[in-house]
PDB file of N, H, CA, C and O in Angstrom:
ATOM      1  N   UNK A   1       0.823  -1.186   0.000  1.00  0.00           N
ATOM      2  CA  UNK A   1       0.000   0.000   0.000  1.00  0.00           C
ATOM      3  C   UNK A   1       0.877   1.264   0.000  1.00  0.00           C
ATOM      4  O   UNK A   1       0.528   2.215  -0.700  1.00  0.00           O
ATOM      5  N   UNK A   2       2.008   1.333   0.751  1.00  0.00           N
ATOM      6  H   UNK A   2       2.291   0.561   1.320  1.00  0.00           H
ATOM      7  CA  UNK A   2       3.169   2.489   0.882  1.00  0.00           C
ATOM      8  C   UNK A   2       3.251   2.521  -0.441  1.00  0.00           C
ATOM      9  O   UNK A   2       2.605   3.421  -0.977  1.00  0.00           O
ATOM     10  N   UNK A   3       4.119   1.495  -1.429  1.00  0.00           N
ATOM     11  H   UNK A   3       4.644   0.764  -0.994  1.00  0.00           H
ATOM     12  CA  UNK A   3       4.283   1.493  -1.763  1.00  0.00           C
ATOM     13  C   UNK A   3       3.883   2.379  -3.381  1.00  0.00           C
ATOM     14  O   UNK A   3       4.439   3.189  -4.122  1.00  0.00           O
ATOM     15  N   UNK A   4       2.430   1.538  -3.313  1.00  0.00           N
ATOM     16  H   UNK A   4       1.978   0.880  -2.711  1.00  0.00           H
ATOM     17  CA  UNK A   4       1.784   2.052  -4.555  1.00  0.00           C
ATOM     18  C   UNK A   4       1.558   3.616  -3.863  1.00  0.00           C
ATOM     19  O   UNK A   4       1.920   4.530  -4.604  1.00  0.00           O
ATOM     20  N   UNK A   5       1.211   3.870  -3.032  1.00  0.00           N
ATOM     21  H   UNK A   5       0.916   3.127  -2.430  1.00  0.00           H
ATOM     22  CA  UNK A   5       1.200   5.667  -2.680  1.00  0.00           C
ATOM     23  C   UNK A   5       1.644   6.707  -2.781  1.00  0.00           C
ATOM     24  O   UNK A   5       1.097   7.792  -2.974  1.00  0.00           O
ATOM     25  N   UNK A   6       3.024   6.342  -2.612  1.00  0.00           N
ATOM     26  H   UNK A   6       3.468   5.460  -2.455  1.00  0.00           H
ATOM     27  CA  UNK A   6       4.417   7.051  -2.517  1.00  0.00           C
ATOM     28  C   UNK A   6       5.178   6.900  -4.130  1.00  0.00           C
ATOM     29  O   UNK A   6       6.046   7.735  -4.384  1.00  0.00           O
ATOM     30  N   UNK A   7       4.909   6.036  -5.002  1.00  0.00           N
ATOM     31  H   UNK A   7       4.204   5.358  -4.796  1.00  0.00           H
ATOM     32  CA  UNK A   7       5.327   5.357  -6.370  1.00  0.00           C
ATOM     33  C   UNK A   7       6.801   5.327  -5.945  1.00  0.00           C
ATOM     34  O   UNK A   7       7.609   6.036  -6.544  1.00  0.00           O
ATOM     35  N   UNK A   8       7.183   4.529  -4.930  1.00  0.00           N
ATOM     36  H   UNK A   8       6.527   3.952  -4.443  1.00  0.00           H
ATOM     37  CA  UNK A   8       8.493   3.648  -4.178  1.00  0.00           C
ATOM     38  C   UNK A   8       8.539   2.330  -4.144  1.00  0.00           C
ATOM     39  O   UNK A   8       7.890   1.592  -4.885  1.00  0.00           O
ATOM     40  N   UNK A   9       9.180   2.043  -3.428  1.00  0.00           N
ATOM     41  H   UNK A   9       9.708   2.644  -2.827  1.00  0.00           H
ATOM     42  CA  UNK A   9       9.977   0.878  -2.924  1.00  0.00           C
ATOM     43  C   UNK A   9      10.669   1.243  -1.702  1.00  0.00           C
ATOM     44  O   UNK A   9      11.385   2.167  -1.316  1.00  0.00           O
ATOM     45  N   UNK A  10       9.986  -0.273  -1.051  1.00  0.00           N
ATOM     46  H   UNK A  10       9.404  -1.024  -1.364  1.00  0.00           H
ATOM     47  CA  UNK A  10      10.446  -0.056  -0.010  1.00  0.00           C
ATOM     48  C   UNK A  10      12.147  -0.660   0.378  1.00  0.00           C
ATOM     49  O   UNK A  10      12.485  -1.818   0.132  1.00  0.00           O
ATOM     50  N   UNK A  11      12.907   0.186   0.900  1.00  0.00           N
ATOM     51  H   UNK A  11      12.632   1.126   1.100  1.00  0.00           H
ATOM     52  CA  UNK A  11      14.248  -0.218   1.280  1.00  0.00           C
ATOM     53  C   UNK A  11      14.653  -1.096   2.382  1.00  0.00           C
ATOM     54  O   UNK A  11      15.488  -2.000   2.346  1.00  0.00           O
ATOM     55  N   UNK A  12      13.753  -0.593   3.616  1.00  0.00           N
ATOM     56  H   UNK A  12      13.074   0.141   3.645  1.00  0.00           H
ATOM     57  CA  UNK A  12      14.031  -1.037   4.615  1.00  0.00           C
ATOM     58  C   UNK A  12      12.557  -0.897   5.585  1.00  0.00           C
ATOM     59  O   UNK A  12      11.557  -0.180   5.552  1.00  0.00           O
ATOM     60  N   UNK A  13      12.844  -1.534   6.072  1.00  0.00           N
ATOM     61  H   UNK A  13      13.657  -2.117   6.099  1.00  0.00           H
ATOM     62  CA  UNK A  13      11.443  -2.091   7.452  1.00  0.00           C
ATOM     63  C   UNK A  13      11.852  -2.860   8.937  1.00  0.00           C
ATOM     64  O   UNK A  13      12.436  -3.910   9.207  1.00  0.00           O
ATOM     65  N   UNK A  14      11.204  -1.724   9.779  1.00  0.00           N
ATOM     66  H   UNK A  14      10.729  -0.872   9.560  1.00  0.00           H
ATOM     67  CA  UNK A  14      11.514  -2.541  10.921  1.00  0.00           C
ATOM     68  C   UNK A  14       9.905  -2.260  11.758  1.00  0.00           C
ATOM     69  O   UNK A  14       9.046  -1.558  11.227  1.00  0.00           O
ATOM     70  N   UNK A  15       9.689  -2.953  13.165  1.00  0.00           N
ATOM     71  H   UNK A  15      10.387  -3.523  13.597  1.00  0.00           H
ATOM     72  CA  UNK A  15       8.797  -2.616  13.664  1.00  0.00           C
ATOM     73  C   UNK A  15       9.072  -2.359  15.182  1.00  0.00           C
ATOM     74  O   UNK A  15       9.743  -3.011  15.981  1.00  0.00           O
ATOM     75  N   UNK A  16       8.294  -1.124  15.347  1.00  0.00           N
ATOM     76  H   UNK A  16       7.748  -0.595  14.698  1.00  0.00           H
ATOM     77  CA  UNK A  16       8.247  -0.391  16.715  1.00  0.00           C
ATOM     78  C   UNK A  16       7.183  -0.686  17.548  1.00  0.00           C
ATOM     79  O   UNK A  16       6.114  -0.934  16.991  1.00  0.00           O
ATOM     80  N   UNK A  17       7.237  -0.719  18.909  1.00  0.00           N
ATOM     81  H   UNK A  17       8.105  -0.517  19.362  1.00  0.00           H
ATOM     82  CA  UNK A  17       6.286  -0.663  19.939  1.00  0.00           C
ATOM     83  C   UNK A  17       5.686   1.110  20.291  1.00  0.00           C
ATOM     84  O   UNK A  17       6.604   1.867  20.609  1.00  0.00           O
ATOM     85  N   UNK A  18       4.490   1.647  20.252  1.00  0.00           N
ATOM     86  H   UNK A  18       3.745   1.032  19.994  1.00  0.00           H
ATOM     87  CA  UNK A  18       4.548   3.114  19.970  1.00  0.00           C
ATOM     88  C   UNK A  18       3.374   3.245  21.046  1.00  0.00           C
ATOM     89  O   UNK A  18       2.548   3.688  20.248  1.00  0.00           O
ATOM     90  N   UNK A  19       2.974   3.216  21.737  1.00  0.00           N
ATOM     91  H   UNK A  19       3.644   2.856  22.385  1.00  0.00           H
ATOM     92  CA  UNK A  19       1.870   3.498  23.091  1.00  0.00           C
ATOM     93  C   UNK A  19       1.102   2.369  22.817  1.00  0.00           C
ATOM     94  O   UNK A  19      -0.093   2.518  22.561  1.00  0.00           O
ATOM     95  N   UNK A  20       1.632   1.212  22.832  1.00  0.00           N
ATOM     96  H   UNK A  20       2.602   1.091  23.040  1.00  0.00           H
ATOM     97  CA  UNK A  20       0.966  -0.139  23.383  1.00  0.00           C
ATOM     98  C   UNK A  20       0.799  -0.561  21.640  1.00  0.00           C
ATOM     99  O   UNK A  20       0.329  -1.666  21.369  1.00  0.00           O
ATOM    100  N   UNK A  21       1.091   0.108  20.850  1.00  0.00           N
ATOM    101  H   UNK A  21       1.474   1.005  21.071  1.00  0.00           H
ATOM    102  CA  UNK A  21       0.125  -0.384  19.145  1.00  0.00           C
ATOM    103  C   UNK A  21       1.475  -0.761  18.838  1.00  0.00           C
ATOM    104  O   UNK A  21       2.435  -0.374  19.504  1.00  0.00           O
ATOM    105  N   UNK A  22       1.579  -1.675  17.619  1.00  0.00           N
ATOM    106  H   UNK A  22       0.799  -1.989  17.078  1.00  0.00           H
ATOM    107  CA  UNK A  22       2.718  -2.411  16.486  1.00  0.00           C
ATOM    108  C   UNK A  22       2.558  -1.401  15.911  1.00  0.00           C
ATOM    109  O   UNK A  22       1.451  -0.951  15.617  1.00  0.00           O
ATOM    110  N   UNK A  23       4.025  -0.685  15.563  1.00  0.00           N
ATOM    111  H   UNK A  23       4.925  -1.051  15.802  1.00  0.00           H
ATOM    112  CA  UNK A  23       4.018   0.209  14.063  1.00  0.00           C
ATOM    113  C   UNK A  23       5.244  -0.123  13.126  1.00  0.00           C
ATOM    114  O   UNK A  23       6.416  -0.182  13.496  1.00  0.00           O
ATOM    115  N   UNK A  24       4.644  -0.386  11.514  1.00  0.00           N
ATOM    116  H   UNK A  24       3.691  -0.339  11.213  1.00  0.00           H
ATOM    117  CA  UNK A  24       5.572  -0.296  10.963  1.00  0.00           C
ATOM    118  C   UNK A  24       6.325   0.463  10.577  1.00  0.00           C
ATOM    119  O   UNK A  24       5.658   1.240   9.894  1.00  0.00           O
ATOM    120  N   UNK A  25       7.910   0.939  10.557  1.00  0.00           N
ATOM    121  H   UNK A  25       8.452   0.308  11.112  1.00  0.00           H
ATOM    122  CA  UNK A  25       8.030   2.221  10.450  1.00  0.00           C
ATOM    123  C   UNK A  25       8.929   1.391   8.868  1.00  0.00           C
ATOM    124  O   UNK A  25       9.440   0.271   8.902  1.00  0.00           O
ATOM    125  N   UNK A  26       8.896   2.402   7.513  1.00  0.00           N
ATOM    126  H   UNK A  26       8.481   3.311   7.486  1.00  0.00           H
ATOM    127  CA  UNK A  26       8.981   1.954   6.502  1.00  0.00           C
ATOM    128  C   UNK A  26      10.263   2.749   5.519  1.00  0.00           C
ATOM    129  O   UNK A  26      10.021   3.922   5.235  1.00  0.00           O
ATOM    130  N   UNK A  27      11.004   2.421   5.231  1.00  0.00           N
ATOM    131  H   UNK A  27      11.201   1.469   5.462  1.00  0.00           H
ATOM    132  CA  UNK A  27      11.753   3.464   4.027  1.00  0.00           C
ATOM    133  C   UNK A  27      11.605   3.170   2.831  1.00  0.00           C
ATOM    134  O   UNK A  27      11.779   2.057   2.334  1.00  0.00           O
ATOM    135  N   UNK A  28      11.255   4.211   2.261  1.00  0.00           N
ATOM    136  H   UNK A  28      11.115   5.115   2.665  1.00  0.00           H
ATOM    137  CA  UNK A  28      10.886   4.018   0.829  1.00  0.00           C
ATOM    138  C   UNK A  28      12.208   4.669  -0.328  1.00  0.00           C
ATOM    139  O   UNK A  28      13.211   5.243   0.095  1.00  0.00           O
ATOM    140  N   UNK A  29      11.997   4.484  -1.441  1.00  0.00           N
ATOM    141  H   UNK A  29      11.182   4.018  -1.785  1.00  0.00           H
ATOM    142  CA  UNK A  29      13.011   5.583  -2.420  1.00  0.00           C
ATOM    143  C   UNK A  29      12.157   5.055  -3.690  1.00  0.00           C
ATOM    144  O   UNK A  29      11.622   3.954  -3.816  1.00  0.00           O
ATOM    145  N   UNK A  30      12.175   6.163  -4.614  1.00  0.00           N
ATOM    146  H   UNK A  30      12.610   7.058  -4.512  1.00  0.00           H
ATOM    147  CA  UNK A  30      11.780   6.265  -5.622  1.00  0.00           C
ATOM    148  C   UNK A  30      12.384   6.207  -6.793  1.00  0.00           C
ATOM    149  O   UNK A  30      13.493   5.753  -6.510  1.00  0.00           O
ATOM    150  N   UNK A  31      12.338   6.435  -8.272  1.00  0.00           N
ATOM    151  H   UNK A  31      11.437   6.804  -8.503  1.00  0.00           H
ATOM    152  CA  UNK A  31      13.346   6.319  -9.090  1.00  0.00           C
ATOM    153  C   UNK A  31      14.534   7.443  -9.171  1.00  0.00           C
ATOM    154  O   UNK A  31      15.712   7.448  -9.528  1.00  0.00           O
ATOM    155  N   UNK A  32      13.779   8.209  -8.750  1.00  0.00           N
ATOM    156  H   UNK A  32      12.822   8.205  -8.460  1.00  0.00           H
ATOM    157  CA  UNK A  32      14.683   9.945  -8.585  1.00  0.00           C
ATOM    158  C   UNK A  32      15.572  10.079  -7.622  1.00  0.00           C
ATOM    159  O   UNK A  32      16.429  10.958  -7.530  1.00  0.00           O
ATOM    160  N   UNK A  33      15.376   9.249  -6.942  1.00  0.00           N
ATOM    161  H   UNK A  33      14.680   8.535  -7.017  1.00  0.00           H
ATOM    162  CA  UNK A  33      16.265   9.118  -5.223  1.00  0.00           C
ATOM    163  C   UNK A  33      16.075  10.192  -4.506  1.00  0.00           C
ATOM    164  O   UNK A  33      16.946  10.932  -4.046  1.00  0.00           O
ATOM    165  N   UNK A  34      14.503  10.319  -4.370  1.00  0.00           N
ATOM    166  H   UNK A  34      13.796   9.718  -4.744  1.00  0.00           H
ATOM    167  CA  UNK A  34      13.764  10.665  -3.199  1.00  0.00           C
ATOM    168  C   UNK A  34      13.766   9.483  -2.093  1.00  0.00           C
ATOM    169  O   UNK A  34      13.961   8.307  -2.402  1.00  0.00           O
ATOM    170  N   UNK A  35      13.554   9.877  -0.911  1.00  0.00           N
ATOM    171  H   UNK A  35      13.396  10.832  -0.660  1.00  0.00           H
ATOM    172  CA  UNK A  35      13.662   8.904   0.176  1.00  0.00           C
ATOM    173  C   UNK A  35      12.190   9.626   1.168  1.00  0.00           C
ATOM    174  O   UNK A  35      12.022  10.817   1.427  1.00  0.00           O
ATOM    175  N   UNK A  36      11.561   8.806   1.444  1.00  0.00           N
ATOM    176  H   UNK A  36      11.698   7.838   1.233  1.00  0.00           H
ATOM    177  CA  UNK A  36      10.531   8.945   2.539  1.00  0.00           C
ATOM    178  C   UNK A  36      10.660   7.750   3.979  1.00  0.00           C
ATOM    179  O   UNK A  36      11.001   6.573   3.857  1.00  0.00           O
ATOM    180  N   UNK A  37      10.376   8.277   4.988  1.00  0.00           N
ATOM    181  H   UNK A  37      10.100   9.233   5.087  1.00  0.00           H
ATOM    182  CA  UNK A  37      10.285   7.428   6.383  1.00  0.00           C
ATOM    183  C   UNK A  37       8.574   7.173   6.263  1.00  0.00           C
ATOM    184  O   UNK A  37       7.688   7.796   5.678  1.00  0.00           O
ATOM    185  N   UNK A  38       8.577   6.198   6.939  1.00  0.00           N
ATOM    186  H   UNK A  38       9.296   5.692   7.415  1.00  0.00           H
ATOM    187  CA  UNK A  38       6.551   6.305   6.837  1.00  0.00           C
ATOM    188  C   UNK A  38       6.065   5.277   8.035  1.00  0.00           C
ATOM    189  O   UNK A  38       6.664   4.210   8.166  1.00  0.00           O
ATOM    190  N   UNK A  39       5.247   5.533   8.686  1.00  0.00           N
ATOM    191  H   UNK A  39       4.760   6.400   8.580  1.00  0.00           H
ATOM    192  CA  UNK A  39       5.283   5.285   9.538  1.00  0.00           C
ATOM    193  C   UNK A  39       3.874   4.340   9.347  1.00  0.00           C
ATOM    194  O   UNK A  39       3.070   4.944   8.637  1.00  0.00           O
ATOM    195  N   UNK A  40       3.409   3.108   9.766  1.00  0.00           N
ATOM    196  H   UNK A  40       4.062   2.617  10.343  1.00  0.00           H
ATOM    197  CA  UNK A  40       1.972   2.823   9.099  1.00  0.00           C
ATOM    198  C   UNK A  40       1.553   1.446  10.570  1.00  0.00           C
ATOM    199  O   UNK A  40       2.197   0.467  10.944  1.00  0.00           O
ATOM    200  N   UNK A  41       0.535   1.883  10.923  1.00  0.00           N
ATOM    201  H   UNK A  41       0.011   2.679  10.618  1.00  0.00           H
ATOM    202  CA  UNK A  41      -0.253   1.157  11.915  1.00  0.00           C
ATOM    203  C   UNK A  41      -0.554  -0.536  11.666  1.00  0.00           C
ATOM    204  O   UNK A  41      -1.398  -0.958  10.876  1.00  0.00           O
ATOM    205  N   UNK A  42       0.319  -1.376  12.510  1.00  0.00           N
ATOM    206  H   UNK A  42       1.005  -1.033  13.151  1.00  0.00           H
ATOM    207  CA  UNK A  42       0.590  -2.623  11.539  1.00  0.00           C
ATOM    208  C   UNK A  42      -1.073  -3.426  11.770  1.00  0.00           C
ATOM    209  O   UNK A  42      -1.325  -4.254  10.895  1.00  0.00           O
ATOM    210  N   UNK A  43      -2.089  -3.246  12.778  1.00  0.00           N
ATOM    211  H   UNK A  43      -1.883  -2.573  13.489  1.00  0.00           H
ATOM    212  CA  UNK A  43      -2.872  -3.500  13.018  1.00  0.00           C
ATOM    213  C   UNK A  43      -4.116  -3.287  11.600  1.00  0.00           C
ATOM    214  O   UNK A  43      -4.585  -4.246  10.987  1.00  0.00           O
ATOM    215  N   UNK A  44      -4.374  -2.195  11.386  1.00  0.00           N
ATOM    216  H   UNK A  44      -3.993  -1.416  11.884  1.00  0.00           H
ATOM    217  CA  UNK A  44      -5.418  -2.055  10.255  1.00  0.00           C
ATOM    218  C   UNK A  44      -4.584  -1.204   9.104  1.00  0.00           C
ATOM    219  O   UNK A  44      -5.181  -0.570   8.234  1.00  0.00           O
ATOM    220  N   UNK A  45      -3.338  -1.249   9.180  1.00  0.00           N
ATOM    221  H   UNK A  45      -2.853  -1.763   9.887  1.00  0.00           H
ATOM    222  CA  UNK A  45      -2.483  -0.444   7.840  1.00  0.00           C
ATOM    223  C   UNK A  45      -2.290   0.732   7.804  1.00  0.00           C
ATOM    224  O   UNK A  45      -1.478   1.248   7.036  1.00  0.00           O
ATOM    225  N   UNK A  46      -3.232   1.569   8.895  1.00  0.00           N
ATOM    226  H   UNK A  46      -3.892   1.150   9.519  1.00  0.00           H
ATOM    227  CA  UNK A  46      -3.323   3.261   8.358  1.00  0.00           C
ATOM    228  C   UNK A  46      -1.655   3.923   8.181  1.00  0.00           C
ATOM    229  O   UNK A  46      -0.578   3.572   8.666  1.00  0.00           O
ATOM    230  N   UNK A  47      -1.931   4.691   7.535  1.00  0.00           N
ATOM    231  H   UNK A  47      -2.805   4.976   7.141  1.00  0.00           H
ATOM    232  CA  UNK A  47      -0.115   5.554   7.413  1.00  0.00           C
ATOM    233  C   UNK A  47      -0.699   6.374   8.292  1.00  0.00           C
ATOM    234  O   UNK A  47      -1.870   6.750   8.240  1.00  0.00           O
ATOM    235  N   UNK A  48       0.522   6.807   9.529  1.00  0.00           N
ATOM    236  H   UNK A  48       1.473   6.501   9.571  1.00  0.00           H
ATOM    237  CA  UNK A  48       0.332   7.527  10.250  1.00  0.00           C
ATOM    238  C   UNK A  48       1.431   8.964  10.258  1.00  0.00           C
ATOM    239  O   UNK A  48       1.268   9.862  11.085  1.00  0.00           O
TER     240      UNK A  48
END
């Protein structure tokens, strides 16, 4: 879902503990070598 949003790829992924919720926190890069952090609620997906 990052993915197609951002028109990236993701680089790297790890997951955080954030006030009791799973979050994925995500790095993306694009073809241009833009870079985004993204942060996304591993429970129902939302980007936060």
């Amino acid at each position: 879902m990052a993915e197609q949003h951002f028109h990236a790829r993701v680089v790297k992924a790890e997951t955080e503990r954030d006030n009791g919720r799973t979050v994925y926190v995500l790095r993306l890069l694009n073809d241009a070598g833009r870079v985004w952090t993204v942060r996304v609620d591993a429970a129902n997906g939302t980007l936060l």
